[in-house]
VMD Tcl script that builds the backbone (N, CA, C; Angstrom):
set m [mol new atoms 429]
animate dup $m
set s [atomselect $m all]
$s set {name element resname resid chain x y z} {
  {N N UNK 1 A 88.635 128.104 75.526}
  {CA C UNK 1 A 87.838 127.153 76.309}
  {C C UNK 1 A 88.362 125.743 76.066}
  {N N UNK 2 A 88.485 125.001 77.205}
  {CA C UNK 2 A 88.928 123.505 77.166}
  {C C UNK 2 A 87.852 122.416 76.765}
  {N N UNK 3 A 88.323 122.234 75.714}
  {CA C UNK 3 A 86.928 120.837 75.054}
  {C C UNK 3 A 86.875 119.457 75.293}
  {N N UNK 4 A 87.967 119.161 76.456}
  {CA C UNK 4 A 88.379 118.102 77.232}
  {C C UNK 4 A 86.956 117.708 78.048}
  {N N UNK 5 A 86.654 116.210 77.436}
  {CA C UNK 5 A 85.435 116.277 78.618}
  {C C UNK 5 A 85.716 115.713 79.810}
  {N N UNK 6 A 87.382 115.223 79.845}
  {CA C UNK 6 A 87.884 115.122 81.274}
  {C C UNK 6 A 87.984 116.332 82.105}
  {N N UNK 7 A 88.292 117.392 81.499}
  {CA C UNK 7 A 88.530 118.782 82.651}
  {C C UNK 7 A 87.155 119.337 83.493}
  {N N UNK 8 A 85.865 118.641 82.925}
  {CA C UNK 8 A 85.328 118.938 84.186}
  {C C UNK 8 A 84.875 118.138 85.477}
  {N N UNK 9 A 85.593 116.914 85.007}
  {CA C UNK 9 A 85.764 116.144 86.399}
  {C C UNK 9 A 87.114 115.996 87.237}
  {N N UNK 10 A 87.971 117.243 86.434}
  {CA C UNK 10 A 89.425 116.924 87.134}
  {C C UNK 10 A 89.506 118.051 87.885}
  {N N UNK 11 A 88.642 119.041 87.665}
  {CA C UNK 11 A 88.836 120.309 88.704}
  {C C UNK 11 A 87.306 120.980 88.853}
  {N N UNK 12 A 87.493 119.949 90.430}
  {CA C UNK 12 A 86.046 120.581 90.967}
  {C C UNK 12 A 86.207 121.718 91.760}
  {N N UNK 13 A 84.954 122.000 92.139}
  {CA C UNK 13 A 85.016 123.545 92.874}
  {C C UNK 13 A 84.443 122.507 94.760}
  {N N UNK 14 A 85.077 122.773 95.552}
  {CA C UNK 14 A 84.990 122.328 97.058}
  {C C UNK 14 A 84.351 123.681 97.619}
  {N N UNK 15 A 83.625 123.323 98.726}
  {CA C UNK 15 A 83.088 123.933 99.854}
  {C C UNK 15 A 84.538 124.799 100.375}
  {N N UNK 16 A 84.533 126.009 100.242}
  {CA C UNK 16 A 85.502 126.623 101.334}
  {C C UNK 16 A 85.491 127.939 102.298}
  {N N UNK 17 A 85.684 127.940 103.191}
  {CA C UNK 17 A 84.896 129.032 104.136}
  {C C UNK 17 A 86.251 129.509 104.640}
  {N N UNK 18 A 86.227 130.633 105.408}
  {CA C UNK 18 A 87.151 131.037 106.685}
  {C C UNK 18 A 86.664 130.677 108.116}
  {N N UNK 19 A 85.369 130.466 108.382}
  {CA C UNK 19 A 84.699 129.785 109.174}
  {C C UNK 19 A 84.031 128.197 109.403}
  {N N UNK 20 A 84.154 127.514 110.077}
  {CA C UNK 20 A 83.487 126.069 110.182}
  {C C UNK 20 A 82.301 126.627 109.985}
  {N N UNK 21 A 81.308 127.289 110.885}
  {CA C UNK 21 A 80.244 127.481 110.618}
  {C C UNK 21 A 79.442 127.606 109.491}
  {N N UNK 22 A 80.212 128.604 108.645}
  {CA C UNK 22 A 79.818 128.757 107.319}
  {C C UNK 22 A 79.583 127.097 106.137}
  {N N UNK 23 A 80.457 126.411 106.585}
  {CA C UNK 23 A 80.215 125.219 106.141}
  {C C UNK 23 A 79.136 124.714 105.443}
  {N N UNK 24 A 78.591 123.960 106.361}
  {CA C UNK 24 A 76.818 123.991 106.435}
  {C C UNK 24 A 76.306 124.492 105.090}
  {N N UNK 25 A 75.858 125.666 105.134}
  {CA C UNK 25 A 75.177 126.534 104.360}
  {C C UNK 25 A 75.710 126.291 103.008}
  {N N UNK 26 A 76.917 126.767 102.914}
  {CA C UNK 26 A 77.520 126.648 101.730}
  {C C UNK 26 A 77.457 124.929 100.842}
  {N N UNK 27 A 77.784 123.826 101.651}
  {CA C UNK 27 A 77.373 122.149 101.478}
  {C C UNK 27 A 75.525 122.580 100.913}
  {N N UNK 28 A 74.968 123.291 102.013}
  {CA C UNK 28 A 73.522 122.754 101.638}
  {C C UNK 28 A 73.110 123.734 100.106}
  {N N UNK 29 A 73.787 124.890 99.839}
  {CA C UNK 29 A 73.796 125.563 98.620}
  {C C UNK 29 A 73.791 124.213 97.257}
  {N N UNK 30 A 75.697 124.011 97.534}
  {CA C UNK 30 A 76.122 123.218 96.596}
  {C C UNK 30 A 75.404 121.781 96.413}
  {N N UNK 31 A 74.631 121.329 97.137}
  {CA C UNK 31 A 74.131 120.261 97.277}
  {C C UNK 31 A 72.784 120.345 96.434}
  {N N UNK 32 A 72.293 121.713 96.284}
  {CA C UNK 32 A 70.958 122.018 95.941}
  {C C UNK 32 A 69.995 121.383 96.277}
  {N N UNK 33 A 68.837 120.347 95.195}
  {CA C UNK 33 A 67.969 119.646 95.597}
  {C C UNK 33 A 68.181 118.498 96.389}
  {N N UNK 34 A 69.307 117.927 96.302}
  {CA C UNK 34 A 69.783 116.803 96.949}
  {C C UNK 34 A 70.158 117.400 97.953}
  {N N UNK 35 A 69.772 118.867 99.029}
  {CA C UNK 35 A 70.425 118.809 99.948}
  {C C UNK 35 A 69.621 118.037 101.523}
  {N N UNK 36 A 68.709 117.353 100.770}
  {CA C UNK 36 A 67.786 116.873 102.355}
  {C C UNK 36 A 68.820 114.771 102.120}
  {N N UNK 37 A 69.261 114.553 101.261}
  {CA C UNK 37 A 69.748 113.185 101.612}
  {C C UNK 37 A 71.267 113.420 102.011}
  {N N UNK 38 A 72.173 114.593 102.446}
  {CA C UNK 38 A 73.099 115.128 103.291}
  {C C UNK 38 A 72.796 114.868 104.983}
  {N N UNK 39 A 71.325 115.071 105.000}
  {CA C UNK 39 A 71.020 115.335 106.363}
  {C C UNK 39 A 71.502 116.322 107.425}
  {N N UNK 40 A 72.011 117.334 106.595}
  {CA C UNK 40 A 72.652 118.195 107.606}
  {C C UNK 40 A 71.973 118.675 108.766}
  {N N UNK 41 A 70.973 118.615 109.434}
  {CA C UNK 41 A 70.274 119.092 110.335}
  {C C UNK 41 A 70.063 118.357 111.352}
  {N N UNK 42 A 70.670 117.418 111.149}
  {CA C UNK 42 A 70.374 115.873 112.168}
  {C C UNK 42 A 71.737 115.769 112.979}
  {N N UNK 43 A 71.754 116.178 114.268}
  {CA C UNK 43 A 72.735 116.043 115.464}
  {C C UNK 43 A 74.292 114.600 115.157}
  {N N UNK 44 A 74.947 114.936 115.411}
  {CA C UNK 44 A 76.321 113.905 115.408}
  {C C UNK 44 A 76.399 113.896 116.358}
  {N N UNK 45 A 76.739 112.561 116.804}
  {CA C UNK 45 A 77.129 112.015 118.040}
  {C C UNK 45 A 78.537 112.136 117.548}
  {N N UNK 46 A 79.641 113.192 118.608}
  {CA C UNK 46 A 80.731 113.011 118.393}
  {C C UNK 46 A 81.789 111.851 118.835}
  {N N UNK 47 A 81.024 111.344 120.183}
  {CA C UNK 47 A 81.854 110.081 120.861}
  {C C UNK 47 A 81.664 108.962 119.772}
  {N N UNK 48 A 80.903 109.164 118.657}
  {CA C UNK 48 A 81.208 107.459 117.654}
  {C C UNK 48 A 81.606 108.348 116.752}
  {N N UNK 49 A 82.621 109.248 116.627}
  {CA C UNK 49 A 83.413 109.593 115.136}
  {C C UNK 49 A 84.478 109.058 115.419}
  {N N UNK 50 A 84.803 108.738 114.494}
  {CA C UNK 50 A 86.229 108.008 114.403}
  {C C UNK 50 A 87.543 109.292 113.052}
  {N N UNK 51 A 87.963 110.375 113.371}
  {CA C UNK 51 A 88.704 110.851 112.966}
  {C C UNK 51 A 89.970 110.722 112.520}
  {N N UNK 52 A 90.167 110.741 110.936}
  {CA C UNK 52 A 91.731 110.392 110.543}
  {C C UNK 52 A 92.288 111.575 110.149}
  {N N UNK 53 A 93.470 111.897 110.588}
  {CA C UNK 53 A 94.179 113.338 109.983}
  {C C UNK 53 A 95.551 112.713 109.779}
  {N N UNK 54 A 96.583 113.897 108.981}
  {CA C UNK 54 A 97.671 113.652 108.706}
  {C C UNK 54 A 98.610 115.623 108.922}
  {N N UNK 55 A 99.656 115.457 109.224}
  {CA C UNK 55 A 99.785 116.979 109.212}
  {C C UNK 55 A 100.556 117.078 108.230}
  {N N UNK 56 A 101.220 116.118 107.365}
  {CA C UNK 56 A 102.158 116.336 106.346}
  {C C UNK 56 A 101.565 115.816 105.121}
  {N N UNK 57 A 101.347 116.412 104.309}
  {CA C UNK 57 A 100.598 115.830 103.054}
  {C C UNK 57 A 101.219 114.848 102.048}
  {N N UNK 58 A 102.372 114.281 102.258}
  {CA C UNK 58 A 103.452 113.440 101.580}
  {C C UNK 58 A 104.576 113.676 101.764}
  {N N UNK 59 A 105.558 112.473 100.769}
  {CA C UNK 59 A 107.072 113.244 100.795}
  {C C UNK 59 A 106.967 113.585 99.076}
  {N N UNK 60 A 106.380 113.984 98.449}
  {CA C UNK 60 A 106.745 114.110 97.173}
  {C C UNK 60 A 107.305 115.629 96.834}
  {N N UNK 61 A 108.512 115.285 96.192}
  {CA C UNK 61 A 108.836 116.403 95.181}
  {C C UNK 61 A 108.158 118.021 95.141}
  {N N UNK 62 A 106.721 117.412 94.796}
  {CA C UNK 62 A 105.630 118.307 94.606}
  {C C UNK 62 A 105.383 118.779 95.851}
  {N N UNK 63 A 105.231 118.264 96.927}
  {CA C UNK 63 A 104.713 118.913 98.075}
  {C C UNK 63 A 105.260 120.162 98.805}
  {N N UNK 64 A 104.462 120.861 99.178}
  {CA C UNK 64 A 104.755 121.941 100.481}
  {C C UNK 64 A 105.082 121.460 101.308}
  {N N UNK 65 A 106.090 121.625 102.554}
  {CA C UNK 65 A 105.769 121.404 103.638}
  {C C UNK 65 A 104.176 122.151 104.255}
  {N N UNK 66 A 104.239 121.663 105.345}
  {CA C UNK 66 A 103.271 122.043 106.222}
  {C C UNK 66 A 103.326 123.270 106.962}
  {N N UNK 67 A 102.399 124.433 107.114}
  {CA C UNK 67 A 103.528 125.320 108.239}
  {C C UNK 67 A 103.142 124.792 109.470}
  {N N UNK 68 A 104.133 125.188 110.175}
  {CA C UNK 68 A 104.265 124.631 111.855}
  {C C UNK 68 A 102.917 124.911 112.640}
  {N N UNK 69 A 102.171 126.241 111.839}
  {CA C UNK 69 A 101.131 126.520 112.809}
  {C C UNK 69 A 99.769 125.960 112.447}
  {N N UNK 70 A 99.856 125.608 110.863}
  {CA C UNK 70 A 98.522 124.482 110.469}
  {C C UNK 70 A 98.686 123.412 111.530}
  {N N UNK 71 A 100.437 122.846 111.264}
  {CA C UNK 71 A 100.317 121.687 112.603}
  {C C UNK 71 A 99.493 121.562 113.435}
  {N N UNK 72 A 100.285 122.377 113.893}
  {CA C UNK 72 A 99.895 122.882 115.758}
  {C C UNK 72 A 97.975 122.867 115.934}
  {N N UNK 73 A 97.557 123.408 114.664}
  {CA C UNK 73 A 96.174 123.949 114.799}
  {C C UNK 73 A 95.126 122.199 114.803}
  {N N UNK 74 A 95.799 121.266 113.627}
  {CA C UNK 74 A 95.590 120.444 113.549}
  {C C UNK 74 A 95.190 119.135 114.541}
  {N N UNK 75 A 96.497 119.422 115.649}
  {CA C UNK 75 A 96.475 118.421 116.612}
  {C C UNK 75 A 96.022 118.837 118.002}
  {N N UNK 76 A 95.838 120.758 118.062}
  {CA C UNK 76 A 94.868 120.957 118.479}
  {C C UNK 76 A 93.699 121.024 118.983}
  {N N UNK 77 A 92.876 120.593 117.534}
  {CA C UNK 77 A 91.188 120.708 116.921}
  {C C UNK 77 A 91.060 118.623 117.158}
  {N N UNK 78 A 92.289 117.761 117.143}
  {CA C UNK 78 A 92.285 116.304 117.323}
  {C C UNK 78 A 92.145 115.961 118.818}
  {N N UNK 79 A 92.800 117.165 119.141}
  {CA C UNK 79 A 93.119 117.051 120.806}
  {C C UNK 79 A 91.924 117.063 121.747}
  {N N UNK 80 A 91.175 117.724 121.318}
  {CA C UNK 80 A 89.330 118.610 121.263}
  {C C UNK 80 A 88.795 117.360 121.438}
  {N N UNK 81 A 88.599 116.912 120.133}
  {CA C UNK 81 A 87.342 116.053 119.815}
  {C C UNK 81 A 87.803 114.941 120.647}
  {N N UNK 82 A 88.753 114.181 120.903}
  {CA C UNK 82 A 89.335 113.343 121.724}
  {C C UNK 82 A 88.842 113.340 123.482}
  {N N UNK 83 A 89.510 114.450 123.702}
  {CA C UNK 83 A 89.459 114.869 124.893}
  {C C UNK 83 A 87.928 115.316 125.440}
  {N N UNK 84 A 87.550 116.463 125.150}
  {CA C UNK 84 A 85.874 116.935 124.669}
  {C C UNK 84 A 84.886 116.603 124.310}
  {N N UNK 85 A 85.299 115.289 123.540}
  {CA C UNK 85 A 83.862 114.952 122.942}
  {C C UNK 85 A 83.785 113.355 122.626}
  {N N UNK 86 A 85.430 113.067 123.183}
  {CA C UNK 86 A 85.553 111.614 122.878}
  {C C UNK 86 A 85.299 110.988 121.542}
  {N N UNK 87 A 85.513 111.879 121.013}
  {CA C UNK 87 A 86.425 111.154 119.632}
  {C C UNK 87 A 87.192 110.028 119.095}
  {N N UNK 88 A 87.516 109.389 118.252}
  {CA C UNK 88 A 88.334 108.360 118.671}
  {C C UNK 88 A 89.304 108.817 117.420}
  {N N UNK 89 A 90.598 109.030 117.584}
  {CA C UNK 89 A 91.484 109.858 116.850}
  {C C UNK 89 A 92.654 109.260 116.323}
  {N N UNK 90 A 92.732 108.798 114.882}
  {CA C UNK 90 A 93.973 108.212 114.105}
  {C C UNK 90 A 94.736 109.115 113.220}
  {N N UNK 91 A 96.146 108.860 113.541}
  {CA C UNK 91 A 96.952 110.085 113.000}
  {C C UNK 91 A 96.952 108.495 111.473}
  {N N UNK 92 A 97.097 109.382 110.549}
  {CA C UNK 92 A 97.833 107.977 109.528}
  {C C UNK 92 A 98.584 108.981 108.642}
  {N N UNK 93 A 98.927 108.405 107.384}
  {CA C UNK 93 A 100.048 108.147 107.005}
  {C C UNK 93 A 99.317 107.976 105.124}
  {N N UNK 94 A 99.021 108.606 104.844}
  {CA C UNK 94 A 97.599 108.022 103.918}
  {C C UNK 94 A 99.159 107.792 102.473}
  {N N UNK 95 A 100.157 106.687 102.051}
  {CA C UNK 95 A 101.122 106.907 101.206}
  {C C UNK 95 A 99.922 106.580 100.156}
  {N N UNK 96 A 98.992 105.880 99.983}
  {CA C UNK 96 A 98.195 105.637 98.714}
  {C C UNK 96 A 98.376 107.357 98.047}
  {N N UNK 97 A 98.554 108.056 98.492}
  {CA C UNK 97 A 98.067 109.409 97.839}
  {C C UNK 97 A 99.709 110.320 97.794}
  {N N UNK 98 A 101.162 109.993 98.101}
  {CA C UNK 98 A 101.982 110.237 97.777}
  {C C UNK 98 A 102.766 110.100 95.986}
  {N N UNK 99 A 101.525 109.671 94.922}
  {CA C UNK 99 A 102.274 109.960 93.758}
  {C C UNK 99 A 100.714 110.303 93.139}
  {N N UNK 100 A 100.079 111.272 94.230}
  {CA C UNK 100 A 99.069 111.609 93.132}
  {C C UNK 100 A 99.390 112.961 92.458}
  {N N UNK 101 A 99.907 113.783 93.338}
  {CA C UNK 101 A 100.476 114.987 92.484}
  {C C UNK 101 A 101.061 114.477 91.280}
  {N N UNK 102 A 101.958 114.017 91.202}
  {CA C UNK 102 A 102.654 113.254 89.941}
  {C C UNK 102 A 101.445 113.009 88.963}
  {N N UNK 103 A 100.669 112.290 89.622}
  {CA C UNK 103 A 99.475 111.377 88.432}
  {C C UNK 103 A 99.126 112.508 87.812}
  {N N UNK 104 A 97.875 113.504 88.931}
  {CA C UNK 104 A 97.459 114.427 88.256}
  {C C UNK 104 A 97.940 115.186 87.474}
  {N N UNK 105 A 99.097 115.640 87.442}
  {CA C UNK 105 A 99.715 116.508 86.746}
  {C C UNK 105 A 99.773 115.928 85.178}
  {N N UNK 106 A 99.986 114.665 85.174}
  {CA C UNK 106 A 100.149 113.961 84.329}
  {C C UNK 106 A 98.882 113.534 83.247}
  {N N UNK 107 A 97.900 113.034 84.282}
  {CA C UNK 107 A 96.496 113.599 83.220}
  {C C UNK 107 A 96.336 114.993 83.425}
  {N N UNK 108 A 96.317 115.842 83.251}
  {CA C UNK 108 A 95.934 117.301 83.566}
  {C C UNK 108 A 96.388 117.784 82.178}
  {N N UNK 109 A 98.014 117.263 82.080}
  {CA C UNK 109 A 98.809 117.859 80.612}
  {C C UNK 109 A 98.258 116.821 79.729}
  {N N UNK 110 A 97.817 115.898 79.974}
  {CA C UNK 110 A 97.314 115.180 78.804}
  {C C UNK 110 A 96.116 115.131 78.229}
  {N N UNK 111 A 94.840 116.177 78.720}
  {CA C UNK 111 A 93.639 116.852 78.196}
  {C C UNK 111 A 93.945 117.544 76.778}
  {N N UNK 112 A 93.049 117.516 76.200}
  {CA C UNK 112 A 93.292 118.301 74.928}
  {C C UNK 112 A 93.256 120.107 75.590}
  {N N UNK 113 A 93.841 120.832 74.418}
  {CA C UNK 113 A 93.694 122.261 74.554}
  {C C UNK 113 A 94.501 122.610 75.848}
  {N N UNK 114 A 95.154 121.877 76.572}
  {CA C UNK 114 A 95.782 122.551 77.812}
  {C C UNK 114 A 97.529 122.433 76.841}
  {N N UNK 115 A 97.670 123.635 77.209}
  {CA C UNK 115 A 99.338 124.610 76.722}
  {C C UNK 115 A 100.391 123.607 77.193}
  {N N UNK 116 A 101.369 123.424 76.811}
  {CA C UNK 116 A 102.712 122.938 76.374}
  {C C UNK 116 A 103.305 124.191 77.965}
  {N N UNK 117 A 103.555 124.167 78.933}
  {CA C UNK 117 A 103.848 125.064 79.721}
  {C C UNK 117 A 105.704 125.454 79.539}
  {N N UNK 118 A 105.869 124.373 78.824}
  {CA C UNK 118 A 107.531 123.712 79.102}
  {C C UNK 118 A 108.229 124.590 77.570}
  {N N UNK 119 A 106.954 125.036 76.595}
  {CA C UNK 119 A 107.466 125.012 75.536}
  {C C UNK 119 A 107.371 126.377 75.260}
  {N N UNK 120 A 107.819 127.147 74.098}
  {CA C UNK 120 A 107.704 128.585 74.422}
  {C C UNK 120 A 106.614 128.921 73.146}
  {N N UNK 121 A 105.386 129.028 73.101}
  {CA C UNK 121 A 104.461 129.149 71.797}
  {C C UNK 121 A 104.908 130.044 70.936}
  {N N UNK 122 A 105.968 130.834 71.065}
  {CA C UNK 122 A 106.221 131.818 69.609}
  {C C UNK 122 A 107.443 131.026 68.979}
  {N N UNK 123 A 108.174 130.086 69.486}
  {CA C UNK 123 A 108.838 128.851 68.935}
  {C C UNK 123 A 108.976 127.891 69.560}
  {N N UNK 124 A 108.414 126.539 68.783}
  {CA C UNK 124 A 107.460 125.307 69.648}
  {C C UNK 124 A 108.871 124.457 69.507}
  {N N UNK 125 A 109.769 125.083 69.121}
  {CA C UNK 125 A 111.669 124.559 68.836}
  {C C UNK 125 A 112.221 124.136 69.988}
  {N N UNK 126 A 112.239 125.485 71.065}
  {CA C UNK 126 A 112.883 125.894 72.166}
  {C C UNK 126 A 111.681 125.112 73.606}
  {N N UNK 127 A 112.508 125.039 74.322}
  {CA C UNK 127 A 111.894 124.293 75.544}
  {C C UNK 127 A 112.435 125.475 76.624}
  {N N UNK 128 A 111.414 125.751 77.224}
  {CA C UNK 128 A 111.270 126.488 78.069}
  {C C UNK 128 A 112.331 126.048 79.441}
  {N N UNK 129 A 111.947 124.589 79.992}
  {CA C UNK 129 A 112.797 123.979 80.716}
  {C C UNK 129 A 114.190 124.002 80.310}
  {N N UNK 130 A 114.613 123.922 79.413}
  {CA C UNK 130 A 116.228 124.366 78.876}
  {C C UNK 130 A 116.504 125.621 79.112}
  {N N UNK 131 A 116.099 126.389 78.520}
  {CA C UNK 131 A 116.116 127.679 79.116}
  {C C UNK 131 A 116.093 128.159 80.707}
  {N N UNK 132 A 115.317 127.986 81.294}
  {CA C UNK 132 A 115.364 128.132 82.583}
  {C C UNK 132 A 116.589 127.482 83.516}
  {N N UNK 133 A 116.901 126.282 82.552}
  {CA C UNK 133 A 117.894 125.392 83.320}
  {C C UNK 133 A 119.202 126.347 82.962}
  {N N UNK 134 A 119.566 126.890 81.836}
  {CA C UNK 134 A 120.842 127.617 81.226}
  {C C UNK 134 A 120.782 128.761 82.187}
  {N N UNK 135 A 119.602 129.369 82.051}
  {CA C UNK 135 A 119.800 130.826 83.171}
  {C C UNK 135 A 119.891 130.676 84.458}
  {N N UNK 136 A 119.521 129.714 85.234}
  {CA C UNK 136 A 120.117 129.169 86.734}
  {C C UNK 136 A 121.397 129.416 86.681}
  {N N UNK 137 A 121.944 128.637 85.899}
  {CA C UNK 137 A 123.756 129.106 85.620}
  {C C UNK 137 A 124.194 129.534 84.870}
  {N N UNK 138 A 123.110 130.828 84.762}
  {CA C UNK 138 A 124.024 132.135 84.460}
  {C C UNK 138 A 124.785 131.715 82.851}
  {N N UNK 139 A 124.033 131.036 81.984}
  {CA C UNK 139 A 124.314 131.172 80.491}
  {C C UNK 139 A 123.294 131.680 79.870}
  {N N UNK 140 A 123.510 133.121 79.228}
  {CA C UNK 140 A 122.673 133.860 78.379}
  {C C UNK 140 A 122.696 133.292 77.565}
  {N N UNK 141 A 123.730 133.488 76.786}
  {CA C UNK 141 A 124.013 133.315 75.095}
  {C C UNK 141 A 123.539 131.422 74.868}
  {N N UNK 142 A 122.681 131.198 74.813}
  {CA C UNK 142 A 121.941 129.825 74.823}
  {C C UNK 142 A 121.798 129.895 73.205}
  {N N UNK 143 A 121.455 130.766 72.170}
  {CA C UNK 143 A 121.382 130.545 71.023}
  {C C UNK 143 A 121.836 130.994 70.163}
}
mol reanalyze $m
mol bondsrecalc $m
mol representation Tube
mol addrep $m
């Protein structure tokens, strides 16, 4: 067990469905007693949303691309609310959040009790990353 009293604000648990619908329910679960100052039951006017999306989540290192068909699904579901419901629809560019993978990762390994991933625990000598780097090209005999 992690005795970090940062790790339980660094990995929360999110609302996630296979359905929009399901949404809702699940928010008003997690919300518990506080779920009447959500207001979920109270109509949106979709013509005053103002919607920001992005289809590429950064350029970092760390990132996935996108697949082509999240795209597609993305500008889609923008295309909708725009068109349908009069939406008012900004693609951006959000770079504030292109070195957060980096960050997080970075406090994440720096919690107490979280493992050395790099290092090999039956000898805290050897670096795992060396190793991995020698066997890419095919050098066994490393020791």
């Amino acid at each position: 067990m992690l005795s970090d009293p940062q790790f339980s604000q660094f990995l929360t648990v999110g609302p996630m469905s296979r359905w929009a619908e399901d949404l809702p329910l699940l928010v008003e679960v997690m919300a518990g007693e506080d779920k009447a100052k959500l207001r979920l039951d109270e109509p949106v006017d979709l013509s005053k949303l103002r919607v920001f999306y992005m289809t590429e989540a950064g350029k970092s290192p760390a990132f996935l691309s996108v697949d082509k068909s999240i795209k597609q699904q993305i500008i889609r579901a923008t295309e909708y609310l725009k068109n349908e419901c009069g939406s008012t629809i900004c693609e951006e560019k959000f770079t504030e959040l292109e070195d957060s993978v980096e960050i997080s990762v970075s406090v994440f390994f720096s919690m107490k009790d979280i493992p050395n991933l790099l290092q090999d625990p039956d000898n805290p000598k050897v670096s795992l990353f060396w190793i991995s780097l020698l066997l890419t090209f095919g050098i066994k005999n490393y020791m």
